[in-house]
C-alpha positions in Angstrom: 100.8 124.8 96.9 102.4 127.3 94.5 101.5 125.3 91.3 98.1 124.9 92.3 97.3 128.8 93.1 99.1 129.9 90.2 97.5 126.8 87.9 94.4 126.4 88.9 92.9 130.2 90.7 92.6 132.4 87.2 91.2 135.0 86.2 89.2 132.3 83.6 88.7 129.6 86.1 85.0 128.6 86.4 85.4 126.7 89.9 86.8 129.3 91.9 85.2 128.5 95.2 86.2 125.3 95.0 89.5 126.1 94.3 89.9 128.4 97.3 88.0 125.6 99.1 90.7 123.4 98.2 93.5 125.4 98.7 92.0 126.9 102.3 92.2 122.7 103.0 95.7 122.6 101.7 96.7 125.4 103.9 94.8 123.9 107.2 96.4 120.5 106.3 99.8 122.1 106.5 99.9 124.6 109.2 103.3 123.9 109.9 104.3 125.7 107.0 102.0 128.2 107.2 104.6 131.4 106.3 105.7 129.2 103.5 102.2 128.9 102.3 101.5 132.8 103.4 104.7 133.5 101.6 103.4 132.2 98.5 99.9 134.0 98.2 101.4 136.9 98.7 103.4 136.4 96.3 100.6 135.4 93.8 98.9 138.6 94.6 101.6 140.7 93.6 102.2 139.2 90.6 99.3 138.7 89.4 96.7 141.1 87.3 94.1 143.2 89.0 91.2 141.2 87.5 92.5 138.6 89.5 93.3 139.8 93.0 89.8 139.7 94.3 90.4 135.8 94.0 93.3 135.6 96.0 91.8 138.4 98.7 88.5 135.7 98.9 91.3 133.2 99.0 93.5 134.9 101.9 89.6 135.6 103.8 88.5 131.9 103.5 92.3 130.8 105.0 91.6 133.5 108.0 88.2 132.7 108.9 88.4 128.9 108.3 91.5 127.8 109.6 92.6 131.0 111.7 95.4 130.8 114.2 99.5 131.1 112.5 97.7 131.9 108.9 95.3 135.3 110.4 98.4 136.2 112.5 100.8 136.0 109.7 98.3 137.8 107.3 97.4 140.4 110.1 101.2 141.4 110.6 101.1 142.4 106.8 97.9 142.9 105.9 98.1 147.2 106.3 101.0 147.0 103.4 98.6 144.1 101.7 95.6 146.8 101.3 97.3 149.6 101.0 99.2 148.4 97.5 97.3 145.5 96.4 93.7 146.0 96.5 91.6 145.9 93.2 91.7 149.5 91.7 90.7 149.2 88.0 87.6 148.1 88.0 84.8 150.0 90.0 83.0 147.0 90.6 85.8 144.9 92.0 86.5 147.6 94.2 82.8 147.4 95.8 83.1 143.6 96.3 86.6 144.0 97.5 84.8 147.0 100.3 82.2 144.1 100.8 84.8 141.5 102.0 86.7 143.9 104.8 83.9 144.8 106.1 83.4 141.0 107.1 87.2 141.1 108.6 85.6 143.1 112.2 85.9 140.0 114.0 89.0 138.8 112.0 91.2 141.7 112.3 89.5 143.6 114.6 92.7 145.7 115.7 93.7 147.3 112.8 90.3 147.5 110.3 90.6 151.5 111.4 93.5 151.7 109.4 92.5 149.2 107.0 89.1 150.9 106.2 91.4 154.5 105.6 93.8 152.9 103.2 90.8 151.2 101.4 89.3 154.7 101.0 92.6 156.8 100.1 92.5 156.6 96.5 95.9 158.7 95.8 97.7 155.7 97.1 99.8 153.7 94.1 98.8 150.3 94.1 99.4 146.9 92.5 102.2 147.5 89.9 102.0 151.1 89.5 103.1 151.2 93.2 106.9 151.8 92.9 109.0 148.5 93.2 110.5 149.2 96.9 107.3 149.9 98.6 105.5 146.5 97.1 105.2 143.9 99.5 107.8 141.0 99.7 108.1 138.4 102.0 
């Protein structure tokens, strides 16, 4: 699972719904390792670049809303931390798709998007890898 998302979902990919298709089936197919497989998107998202973590938010929303269960739990006990210091910031247009996709999450995560939606909209919050090391989010 960790080859694949950090092989095959890039920034340059041209198939990236199919991609986060495939991994989302990868994911369902192995739901008994779900916080291994949580682990490692996390993981990908904060390592990667910013032009890249819409991707693996699309991926972490298709695994949510299509498979559900141990996966939106896991996600929803760090997905506060998730938004608050590795949402898309650079690019103003990223940030609009990116304040697109949580307002889908209502029904996902409906018992924290309050708090979601105020980090999303704090903008003197650090994020990504400007956010200082011990406050970035580790598994």
């Amino acid at each position: 699972y960790k080859s694949s998302l950090s092989e095959d979902l890039l920034p340059t990919s041209q198939e990236k719904k199919y991609v986060i298709a495939n991994l989302t089936t990868i994911a369902k197919e192995n739901k008994e390792f779900h916080l291994e497989v949580v682990s490692a998107i996390i993981v990908r998202l904060t390592d990667t670049t910013d032009d890249n973590k819409l991707d693996i938010w699309c991926l972490i929303d298709n695994i949510c809303k299509r498979v559900g269960g141990r996966y939106r739990n896991a996600f929803a006990e760090r997905l506060l931390m998730l938004v608050a210091y590795e949402m898309p910031r650079a690019d103003s247009k990223m940030r609009e798709r990116f304040g697109k996709l949580i307002e889908t999450w209502r029904k996902v995560f409906p018992d924290c998007m309050q708090e979601v939606y105020a980090r999303f909209s704090e903008p003197q919050l650090k994020h990504g890898i400007d956010a200082p090391r011990s406050k970035r989010v580790r598994v």
